[in-house]
C-alpha positions as CSV (number, residue, x, y, z in Angstrom):
1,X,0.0,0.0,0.0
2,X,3.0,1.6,1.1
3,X,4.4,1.6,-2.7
4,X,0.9,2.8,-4.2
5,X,0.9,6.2,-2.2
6,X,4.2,6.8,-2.9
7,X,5.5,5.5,-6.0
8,X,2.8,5.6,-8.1
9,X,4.0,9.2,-8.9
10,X,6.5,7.2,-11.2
11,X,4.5,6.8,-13.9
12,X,4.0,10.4,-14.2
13,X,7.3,11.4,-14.3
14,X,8.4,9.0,-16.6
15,X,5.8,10.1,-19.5
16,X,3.9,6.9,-19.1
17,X,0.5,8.5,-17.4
18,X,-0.5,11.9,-17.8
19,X,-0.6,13.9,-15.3
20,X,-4.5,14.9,-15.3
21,X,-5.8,11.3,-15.3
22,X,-3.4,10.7,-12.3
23,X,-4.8,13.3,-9.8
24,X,-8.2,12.6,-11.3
25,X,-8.3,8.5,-10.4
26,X,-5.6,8.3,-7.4
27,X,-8.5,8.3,-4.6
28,X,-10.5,5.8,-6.4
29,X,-7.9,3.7,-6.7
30,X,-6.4,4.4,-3.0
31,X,-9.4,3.0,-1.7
32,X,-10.4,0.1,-3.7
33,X,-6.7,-0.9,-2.7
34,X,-7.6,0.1,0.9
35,X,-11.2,-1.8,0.8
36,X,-9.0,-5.3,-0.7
37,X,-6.6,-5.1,2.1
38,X,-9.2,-4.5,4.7
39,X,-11.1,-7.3,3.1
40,X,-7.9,-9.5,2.9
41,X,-7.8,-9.0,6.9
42,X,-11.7,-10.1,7.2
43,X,-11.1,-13.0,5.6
44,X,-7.8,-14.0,7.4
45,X,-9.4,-13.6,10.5
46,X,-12.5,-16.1,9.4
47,X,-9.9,-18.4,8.5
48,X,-8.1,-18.2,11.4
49,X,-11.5,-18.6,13.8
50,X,-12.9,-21.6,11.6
51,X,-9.1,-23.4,12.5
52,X,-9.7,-22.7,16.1
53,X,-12.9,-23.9,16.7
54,X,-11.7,-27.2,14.0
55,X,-8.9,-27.7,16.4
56,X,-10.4,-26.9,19.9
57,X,-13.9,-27.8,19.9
58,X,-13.7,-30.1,16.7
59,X,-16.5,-29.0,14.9
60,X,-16.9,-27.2,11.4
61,X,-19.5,-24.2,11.4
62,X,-19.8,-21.5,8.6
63,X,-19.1,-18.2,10.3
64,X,-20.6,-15.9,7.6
65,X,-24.4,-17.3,7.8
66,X,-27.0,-14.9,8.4
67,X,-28.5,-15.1,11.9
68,X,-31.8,-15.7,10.6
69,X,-30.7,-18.3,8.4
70,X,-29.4,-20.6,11.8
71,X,-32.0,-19.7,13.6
72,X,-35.1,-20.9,11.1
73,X,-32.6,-24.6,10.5
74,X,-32.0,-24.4,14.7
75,X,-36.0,-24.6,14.7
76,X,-36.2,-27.1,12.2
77,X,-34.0,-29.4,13.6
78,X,-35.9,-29.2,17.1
79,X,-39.3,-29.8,15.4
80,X,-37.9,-33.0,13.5
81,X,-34.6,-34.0,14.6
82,X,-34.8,-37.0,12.3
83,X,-35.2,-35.2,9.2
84,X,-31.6,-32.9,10.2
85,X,-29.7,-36.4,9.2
86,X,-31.9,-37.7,7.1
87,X,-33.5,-40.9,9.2
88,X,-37.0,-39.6,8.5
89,X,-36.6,-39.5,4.9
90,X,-35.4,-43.0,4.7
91,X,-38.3,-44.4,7.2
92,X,-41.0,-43.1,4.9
93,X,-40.1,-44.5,1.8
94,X,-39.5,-48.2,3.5
């Protein structure tokens, strides 16, 4: 990011961008490259809480489900716990 801020400049003086079109687009571009390496950091850090709770607890869950989403499959594994591994599914069509 470092190299962006600073650097980029080079392509200026070297007759490759002018000059215009630099001072124009350098914010968009600072912060789509900001927004990727804040994004990078997100996803790190999912990767590094799905590992944990693999290695400690020894379970896989999906950390980026909606709420709602667990909470209506919670509720529909209470109501029919057969059906959440598919037992009920089998008994019906023997």
């Amino acid at each position: 990011y470092r190299a962006v801020l600073f650097e980029s400049y080079i392509l200026v003086s070297v007759g490759g961008l002018d000059p215009i079109y630099y001072y124009a687009y350098r914010p968009f571009f600072f912060t789509l490259i900001g927004v990727i390496i804040l994004l990078h950091f997100l996803w790190f850090t999912m990767f590094i809480r799905m590992g944990w709770l693999l290695v400690m607890k020894g379970e896989t869950h999906d950390l980026s489900e909606h709420k709602q989403g667990e909470e209506q499959l919670n509720a529909q594994k209470r109501s029919n716990p057969l059906a959440s591994n598919g037992k009920a599914a089998k008994e019906k069509s023997s």
